[in-house]
C-alpha positions as a Python dict, from the first residue, in 0.01 Angstrom:
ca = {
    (1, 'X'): (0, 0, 0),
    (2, 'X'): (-359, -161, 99),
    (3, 'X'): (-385, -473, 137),
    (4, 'X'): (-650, -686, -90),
    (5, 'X'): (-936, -695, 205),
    (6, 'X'): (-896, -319, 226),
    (7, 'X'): (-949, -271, -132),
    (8, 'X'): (-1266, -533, -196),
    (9, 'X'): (-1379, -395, 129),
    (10, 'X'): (-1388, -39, -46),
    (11, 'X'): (-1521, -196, -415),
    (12, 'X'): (-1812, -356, -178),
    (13, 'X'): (-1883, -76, -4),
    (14, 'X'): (-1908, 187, -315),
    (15, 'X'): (-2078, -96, -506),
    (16, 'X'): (-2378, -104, -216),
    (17, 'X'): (-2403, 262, -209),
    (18, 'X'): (-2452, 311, -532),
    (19, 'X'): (-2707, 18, -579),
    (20, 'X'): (-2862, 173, -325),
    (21, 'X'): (-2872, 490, -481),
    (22, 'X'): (-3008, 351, -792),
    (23, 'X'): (-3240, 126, -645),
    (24, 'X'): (-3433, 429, -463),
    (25, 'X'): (-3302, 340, -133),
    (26, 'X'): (-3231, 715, -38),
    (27, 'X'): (-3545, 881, -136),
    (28, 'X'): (-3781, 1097, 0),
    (29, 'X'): (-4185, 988, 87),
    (30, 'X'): (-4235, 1232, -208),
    (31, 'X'): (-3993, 1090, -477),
    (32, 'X'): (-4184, 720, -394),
    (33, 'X'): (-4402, 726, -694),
    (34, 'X'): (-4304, 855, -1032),
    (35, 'X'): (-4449, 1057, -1234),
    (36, 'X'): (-4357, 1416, -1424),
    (37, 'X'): (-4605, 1694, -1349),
    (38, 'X'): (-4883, 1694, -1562),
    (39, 'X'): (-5193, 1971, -1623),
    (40, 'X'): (-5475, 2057, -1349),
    (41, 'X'): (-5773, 1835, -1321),
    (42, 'X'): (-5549, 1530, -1444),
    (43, 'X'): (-5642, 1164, -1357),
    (44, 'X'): (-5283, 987, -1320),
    (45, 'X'): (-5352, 606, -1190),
    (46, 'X'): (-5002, 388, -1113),
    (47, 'X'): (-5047, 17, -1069),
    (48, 'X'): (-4777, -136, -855),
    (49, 'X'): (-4967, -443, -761),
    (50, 'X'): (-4814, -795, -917),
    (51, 'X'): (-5149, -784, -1122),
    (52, 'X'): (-5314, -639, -1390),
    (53, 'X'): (-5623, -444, -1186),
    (54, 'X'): (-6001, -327, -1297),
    (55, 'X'): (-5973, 53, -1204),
    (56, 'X'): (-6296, 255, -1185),
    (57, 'X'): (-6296, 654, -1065),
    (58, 'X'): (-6581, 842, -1072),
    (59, 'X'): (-6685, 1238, -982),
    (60, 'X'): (-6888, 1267, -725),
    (61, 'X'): (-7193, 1487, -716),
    (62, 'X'): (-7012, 1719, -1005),
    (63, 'X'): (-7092, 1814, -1353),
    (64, 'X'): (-6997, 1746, -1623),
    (65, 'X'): (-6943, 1416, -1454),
    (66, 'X'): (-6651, 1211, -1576),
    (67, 'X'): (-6586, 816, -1514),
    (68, 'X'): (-6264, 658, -1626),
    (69, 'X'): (-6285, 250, -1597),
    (70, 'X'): (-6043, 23, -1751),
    (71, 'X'): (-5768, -217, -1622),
    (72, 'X'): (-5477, -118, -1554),
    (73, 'X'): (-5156, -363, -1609),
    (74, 'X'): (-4943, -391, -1363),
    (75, 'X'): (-4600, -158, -1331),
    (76, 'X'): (-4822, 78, -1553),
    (77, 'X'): (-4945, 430, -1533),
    (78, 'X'): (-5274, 537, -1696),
    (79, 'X'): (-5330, 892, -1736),
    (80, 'X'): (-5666, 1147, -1825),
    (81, 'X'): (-5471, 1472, -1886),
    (82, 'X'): (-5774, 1732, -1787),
    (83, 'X'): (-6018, 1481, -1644),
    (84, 'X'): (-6221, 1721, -1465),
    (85, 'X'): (-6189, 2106, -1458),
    (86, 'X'): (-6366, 2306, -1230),
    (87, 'X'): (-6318, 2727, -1147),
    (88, 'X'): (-6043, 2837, -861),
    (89, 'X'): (-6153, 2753, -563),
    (90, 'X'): (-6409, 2473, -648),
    (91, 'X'): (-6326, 2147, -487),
    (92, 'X'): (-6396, 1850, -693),
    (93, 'X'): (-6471, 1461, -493),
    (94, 'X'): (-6347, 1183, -684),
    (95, 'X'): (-6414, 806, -601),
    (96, 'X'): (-6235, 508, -728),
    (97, 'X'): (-6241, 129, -661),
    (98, 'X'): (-5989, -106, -736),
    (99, 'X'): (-6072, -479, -783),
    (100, 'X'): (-5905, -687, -514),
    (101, 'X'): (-5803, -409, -334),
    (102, 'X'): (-6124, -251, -155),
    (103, 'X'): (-6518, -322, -129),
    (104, 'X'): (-6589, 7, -84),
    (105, 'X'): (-6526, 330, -251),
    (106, 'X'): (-6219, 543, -192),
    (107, 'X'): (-6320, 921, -178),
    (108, 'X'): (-6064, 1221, -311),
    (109, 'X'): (-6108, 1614, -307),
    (110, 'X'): (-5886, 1836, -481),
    (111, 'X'): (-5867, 2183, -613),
    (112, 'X'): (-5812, 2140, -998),
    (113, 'X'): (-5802, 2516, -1078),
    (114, 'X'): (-5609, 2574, -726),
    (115, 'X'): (-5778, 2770, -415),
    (116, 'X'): (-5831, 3080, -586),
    (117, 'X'): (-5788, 3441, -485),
    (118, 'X'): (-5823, 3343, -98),
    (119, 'X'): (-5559, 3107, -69),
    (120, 'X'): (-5212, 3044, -199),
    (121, 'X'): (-5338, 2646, -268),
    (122, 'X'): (-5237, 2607, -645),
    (123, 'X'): (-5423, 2380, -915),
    (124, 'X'): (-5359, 2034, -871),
    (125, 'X'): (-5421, 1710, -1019),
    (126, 'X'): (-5529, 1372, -835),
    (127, 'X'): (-5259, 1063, -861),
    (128, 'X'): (-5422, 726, -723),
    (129, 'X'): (-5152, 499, -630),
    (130, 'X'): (-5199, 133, -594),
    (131, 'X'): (-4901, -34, -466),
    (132, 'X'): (-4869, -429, -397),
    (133, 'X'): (-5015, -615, -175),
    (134, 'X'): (-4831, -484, 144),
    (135, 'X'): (-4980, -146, 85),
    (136, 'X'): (-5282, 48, 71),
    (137, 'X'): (-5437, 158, -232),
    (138, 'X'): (-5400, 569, -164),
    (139, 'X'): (-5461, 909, -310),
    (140, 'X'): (-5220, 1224, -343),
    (141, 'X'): (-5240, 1577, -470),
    (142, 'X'): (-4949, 1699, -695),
    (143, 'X'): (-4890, 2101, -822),
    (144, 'X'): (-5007, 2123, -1147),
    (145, 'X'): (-4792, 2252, -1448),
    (146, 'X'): (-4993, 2559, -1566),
}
């Protein structure tokens, strides 16, 4: 029979793993910032920061052009389903500043409608990521759903 270190030794153990488990611990770099898929050309903006954040993003040299500016309260996501759309193999530049975060402009290219016929790059949409203040405000590419 164990003795009673043995089993709250065991409870303790099990109890951290799965806390762990649940708390993210064990993820991968890719499973860091939610978020389901969502349709090419989407805009998906996550505010981890402590704060509630003015957000602008802007196209660059593109038309139509499209500007999304609002704040964005903290530990939420805003989201632009088809915020730009552009043919296969057309590269779209976004730029976005975040109050508090950066002076300057943060530029983005991505391939809404995917690389087209020459390449196996499929559509995408643009997630900006601002995490607390420990972090850098970043951007990532996800797979689109099509």
């Amino acid at each position: 029979m164990p003795s009673r270190r043995q089993v709250l030794t065991t409870i303790g153990g099990s109890t951290a793993v799965a806390t762990a488990g649940c708390a993210g611990l064990f993820s991968s770099d890719d499973d860091t910032v939610p978020g389901p898929e969502y349709p090419s050309g989407t805009l998906w903006i996550y505010n981890t920061a402590k704060s509630d954040l003015a957000v602008t993003v802007k196209t660059v040299d593109y038309s139509p052009s499209a500007t999304f500016q609002k704040v964005v309260p903290s530990g939420d996501t805003e989201i632009r389903e088809a915020f730009v759309s552009a043919p296969a193999g057309t590269s779209v530049t976004l730029k976005a500043r975040v109050e508090s975060f950066a002076e300057e402009w943060l530029s983005f290219t991505f391939l809404p409608s995917g690389g087209g016929t020459e390449t196996a790059t499929p559509p995408q949409y643009a997630r900006l990521h601002i995490p607390g203040t420990d972090g850098e405000v970043n951007w990532q590419t996800r797979e689109a759903s099509e």
